[in-house]
N, C-alpha and C positions, 0 to 999 in steps of 0.2 A: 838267543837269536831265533824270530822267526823261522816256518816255513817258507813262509814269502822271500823271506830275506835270501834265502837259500838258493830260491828258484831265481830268484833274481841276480844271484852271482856261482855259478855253476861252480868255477873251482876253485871255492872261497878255501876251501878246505885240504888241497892240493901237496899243502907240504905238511897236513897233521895227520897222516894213516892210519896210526894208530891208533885215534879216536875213534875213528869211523866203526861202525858196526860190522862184523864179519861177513853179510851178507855184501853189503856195499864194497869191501874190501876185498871181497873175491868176485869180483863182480868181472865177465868176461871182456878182454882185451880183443880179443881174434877171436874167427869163427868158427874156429876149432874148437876154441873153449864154451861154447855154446851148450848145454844138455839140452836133449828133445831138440823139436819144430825140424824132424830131416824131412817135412813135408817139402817146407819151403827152405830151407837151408843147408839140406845133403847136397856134397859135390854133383855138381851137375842141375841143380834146379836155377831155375828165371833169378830169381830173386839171389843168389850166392854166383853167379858168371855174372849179375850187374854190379852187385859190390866188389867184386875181387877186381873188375875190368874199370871200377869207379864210375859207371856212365850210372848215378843214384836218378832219381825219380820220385816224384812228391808220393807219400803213399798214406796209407791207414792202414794201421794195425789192430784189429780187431782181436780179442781173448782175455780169457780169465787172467784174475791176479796172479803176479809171481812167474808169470810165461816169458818174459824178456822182452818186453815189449821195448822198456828204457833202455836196456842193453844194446838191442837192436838201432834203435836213433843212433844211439854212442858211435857204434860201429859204422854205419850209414856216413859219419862224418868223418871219422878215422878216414876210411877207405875213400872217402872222396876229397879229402885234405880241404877241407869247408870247416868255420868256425860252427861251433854248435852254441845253439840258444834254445833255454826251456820254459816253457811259464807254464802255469796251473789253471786249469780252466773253474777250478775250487777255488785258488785263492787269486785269480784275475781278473781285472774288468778292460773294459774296452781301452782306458787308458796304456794299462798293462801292453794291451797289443799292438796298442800306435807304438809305445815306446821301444818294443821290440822289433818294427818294421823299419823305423827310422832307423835304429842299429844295422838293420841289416841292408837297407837300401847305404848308407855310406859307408858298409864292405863292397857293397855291389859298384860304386863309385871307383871304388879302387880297385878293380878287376876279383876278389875275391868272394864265394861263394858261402852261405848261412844255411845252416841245418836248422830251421826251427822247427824244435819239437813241440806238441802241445799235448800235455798227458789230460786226461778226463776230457778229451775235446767235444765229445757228447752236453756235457754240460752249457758248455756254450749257447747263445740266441743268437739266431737268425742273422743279427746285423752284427754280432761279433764273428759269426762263423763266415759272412760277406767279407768283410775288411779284408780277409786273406789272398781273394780270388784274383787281383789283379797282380797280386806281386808274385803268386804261383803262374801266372800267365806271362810275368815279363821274366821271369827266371830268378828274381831278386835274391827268392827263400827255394829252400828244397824242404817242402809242408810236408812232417808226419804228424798223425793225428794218434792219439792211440787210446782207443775205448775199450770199456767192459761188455759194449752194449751193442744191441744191430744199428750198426749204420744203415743201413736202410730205412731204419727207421728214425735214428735222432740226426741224422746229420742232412742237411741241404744237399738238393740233387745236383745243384751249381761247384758245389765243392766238391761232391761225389764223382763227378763228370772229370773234375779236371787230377784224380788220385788212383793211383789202385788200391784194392782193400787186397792186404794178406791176412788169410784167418791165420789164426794162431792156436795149440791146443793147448790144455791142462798137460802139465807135465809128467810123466809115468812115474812111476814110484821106483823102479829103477835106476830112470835115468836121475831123482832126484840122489839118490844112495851115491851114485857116481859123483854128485857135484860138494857130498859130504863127505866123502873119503877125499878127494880132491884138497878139500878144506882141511884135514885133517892132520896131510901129510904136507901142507904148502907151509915151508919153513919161513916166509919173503911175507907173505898175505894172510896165509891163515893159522890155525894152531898147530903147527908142527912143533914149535919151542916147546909144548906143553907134554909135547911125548905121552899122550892121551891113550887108553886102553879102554878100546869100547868092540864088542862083538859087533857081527855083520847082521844076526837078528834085531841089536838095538837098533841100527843105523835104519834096518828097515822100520821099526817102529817108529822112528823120525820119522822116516820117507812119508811114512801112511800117514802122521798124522797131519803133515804138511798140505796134504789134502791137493795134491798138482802143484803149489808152491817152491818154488826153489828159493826164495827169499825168506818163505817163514819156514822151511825147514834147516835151513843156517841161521836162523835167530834161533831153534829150539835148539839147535847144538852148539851152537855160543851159551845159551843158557845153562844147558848141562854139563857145560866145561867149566864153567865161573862154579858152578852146585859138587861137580866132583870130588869125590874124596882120597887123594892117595892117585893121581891123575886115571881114576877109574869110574868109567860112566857103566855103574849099574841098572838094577831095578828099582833099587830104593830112587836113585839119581832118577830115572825116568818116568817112576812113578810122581814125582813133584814136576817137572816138567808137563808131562802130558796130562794132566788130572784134568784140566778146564778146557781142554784143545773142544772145537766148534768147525761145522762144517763151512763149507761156500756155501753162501746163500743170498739171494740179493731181492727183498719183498717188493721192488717195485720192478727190477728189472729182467731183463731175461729170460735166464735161469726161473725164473718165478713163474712166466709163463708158459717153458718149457716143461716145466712138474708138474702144473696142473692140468697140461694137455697130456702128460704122461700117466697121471691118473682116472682123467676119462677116458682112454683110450683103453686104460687096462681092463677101469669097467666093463665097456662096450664089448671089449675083446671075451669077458667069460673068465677073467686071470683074478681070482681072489690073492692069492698072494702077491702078484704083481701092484692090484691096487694097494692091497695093506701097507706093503713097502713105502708106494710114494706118497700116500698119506700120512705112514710116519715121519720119512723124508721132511715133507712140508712141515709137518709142526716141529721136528727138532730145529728146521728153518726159524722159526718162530712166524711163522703165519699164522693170521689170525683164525680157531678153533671155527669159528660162527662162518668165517666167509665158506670154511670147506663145507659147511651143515649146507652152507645155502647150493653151494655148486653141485652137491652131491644131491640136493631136490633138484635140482635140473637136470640131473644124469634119470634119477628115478622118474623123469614126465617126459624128457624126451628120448632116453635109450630104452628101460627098458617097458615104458609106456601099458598100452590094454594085455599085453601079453603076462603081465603080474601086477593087478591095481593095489594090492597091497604097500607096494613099494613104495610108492607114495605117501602112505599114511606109515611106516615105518621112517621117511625119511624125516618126515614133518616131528616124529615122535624123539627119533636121536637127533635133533636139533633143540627141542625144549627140552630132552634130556638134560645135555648141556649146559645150557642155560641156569638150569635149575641147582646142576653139581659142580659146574666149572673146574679147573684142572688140579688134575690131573685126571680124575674118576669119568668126567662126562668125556675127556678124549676114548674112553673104551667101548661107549656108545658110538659113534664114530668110526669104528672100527669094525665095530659089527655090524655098521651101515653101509661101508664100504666094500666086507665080504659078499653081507648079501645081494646085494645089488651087482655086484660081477657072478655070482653063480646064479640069480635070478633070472629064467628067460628071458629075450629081447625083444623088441619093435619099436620100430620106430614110424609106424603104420600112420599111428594118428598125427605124429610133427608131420611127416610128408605132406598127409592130406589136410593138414591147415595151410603149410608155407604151399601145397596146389594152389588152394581156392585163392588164398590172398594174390596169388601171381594173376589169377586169371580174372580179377575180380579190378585189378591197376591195367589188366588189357580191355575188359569187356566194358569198365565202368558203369554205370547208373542204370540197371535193367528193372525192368518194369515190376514189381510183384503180382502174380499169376490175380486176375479180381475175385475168384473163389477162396485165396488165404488171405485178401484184404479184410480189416474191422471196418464192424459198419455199426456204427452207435448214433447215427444222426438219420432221420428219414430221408433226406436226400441221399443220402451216402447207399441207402438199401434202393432207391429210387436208383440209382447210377449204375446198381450190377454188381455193386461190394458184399460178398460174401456169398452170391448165386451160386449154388451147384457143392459146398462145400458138403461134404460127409465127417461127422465124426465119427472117427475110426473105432471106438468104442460100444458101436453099435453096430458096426458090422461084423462080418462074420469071421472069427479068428483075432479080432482087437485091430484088423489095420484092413485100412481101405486100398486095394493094393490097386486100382485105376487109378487112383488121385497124385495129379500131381507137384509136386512141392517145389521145383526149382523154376526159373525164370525158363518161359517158352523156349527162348535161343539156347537155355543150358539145358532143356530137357534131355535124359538120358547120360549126363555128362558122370562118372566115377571118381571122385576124390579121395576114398577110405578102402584101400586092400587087406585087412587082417592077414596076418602071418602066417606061418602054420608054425604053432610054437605056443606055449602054457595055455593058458587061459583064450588066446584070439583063437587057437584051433576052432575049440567050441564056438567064437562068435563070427568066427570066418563060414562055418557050418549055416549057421542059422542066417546069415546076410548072403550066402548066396542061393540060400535056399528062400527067400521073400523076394531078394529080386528075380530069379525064375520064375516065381508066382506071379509078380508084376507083368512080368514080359508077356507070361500069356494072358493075363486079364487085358491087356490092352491092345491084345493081336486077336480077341474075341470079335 
C-alpha cells in the first residue's frame, strides 16, 4: 500500500499494532506523554488550557523533524472530540483537497467538528493553500498546517492571518532518552516483552544520534533491538546501528540559510573557530563545496574589504583550489579560507561607500559632469568648453591637482569613503585625510 493510501485512510491500520513501527506505536496519547515543547505545552501555557478546556483553533506548527508536530494534530482532535483528517501536501493535489473538504463539510452538516491536518503544507501553491480559507472562516475544518519551514515566508499571508503559528523546537537529548526508556519498559506499546539490557550511556548515544528526533531515535532502538544479541544492546550492537547516522540539514530550506548566515557572521565577528565549524557543518550538510568558495569571496570584498586586499586574491585562490582538487583535499583549502578571513582585519569601508553613492545617486539622479572632466574629441566639443580648465595631475606638484574638482557641482564636497582604522585602511585612512586637508586648503587659498 501506498503512502497515499495511508494518508487517505488514517486508521487503516487500527487493529494491526503490531506492525506498526515502534516509533508510531509509542506515539503519545495525552499531553503528558509528550517529551520536550514545555514551551508551548507545560501546564499552564495558551496552547495546553485550550486543548485540555477543548476551545482548539486553526493553527501552524512550525519545527524540525521528529518535534510532534503529527502528535500534536492527533491530540488537537482527541481533546476536541472532532474527527481527524490528514493529507499530504507531497503526495496531494488540489483534488486531494476538495475531497477532504467535502468530507468535512458533511460532518459539519451533521453538527460534528474536522481536524484537518495538512503535514508539509509549505509545499502547497497559492490556490491550493486558498481552497482552505473559507472553510477555516466558516468553522467547517480546525486547519493545522505543519511545516519545516518559515511560514512567513512559504505560506499565504490570507492563511497566515486566519492561524496561529506555534514554533516548535528540536528535541533535547534528554528529553529524547526519556521517550526511550519509556519505550523500553512499555510492556502494551513498546519492547518491554523483550526484557532489553542496554546502559543509560547507549541510550544517550541514541539520543545524540537522533539529532532532536524522537521518531528516529525509536526507529534506531527498534533497530538495535531486532540487532541484539542475548537481549543486550552493546557497542558492537551500536556501532551497526549508528555507523551512517547524518545530520539535519535541509539545502534549500531554512536551516540552509540559517548556517550560512551563521558563518558570515562568525567571519565578520573575528571567530576562526566559530567559522571553521559551520563551514564544516555546511558541507557534512552536503552543500555544495564551490557555492561556499563563492560566499566566502563575498565575505572577503565586503567584510573584510581595503583593510586586507589580500583576502581577496586568497579567496579567488581557495576556490580554484577546489576546483582543481575537488573533495575531499580542496575542502581543506576552504578551510584555510575561512580561518583566515575571520582573523583577517575588517572593513566594510568600501561596501558602505558604494551602497552611499548608489542611494544618492536614485535621489539626485542625472547631474551634469563638471565641463573640465568632459572629452572633447570633436572641434566643436572644445569650441563648447569641454575640457577647459582641466589639470593633469601628473604635472603637478605632488602627482595630484588638489583645486580640481571631480564630483558633480551639487555633490562638491560630499564623502562616501571613511577608511577604518584597522590593517592595511590605517595607512590609507592616513594618507586620504591627509590629501583631503590639502584640498581644503588649496581651495580656501
Amino acid at each position: 500500500m501506498s503512502r497515499r493510501d495511508m494518508y487517505d485512510a488514517p486508521g487503516l491500520f487500527a487493529e494491526s499494532d503490531d506492525l506498526k513501527p515502534l516509533a508510531e506505536r509509542m506515539r503519545p496519547r495525552t499531553l503528558d506523554e509528550i517529551v520536550g515543547q514545555q514551551r508551548v505545552l507545560a501546564p499552564g501555557k495558551a496552547l495546553r488550557r485550550a486543548l485540555e478546556a477543548g476551545r482548539v483553533h486553526s493553527m501552524v506548527l512550525w519545527g524540525p523533524p521528529g518535534c510532534g508536530k503529527t502528535t500534536i494534530a492527533l491530540l488537537v482532535a482527541r481533546y476536541a472530540d472532532a474527527d481527524f483528517r490528514a493529507i499530504s501536501a507531497v503526495l496531494s493535489g488540489l483534488p486531494d483537497v476538495r475531497k477532504a473538504l467535502a468530507e468535512a463539510e458533511a460532518n459539519f452538516a451533521q453538527g460534528r467538528r474536522t481536524v484537518l491536518f495538512v503535514d508539509e503544507v509549505h509545499r502547497f501553491n497559492k490556490a491550493q493553500q486558498d481552497a482552505f480559507l473559507p472553510h477555516i472562516e466558516r468553522g467547517v475544518i480546525i486547519f493545522i498546517g505543519a511545516t519545516t519551514e518559515n511560514p512567513s515566508f512559504e505560506l499565504n499571508s490570507a492563511l497566515l492571518s486566519r492561524c496561529r503559528v506555534h514554533v516548535l523546537e528540536a528535541v533535547t537529548i534528554d528529553d529524547i532518552v526519556t521517550a526511550l526508556k519509556r519505550a523500553l519498559h512499555d510492556h502494551e506499546r513498546g519492547l518491554g516483552e523483550m526484557a532489553l539490557e542496554v546502559s543509560d550511556e547507549s541510550l544517550r548515544l541514541i539520543a545524540h544520534a537522533a539529532d532532536g528526533d524522537v521518531r528516529r531515535g525509536l526507529t534506531l532502538l527498534e533497530i538495535a533491538a531486532e540487532l541484539a544479541e542475548n537481549h543486550r544492546i552493546d557497542d558492537t550492537t551500536l556501532t551497526q546501528v549508528l555507523a551512517d547516522r547524518t545530520r539535519r540539514f535541509d539545502k534549500g530550506g531554512e536551516q540552509f540559510y540559517d548556517q550560512i548566515s551563521a558563518l558570515h557572521k562568525s567571519v565578520r565577528s573575528s571567530d576562526p573557530d566559530a567559522a571553521v565549524y559551520w563551514l564544516c557543518r555546511m558541507l557534512d550538510g552536503g552543500v555544495d563545496p564551490l557555492y561556499l568558495a563563492r560566499r566566502m569571496t563575498r565575505m572577503a570584498v565586503e567584510d573584510v574589504g581595503l583593510a586586507e586586499p589580500r583576502a581577496w586574491r586568497m579567496a579567488l585562490d581557495a576556490w580554484d583550489t577546489y576546483e582543481r582538487l575537488g573533495s575531499p583535499e580542496g575542502e581543506l583549502g576552504l578551510a584555510q579560507l575561512a580561518i583566515w578571513l575571520a582573523i583577517a582585519p575588517k572593513s566594510n569601508a568600501a561596501y558602505k561607500a558604494y551602497n552611499d553613492a548608489r542611494a544618492l545617486i536614485r535621489e539626485t539622479g542625472t547631474l551634469d559632469v563638471p565641463m573640465h572632466l568632459r572629452n572633447a574629441p570633436t572641434k566643436l566639443m572644445k569650441g563648447l568648453g569641454y575640457g577647459t580648465g582641466y589639470q593633469y595631475d601628473h604635472d603637478a606638484e605632488g602627482g595630484v591637482a588638489l583645486d580640481q574638482q571631480c564630483l558633480p557641482d551639487q555633490l562638491d564636497g560630499t564623502v562616501f569613503y571613511e577608511p577604518v582604522e584597522r590593517g592595511l585602511e590605517l595607512k590609507l585612512r592616513e594618507k586620504l585625510l591627509s590629501l583631503r586637508e590639502a584640498r581644503r586648503q588649496a581651495r580656501n587659498k
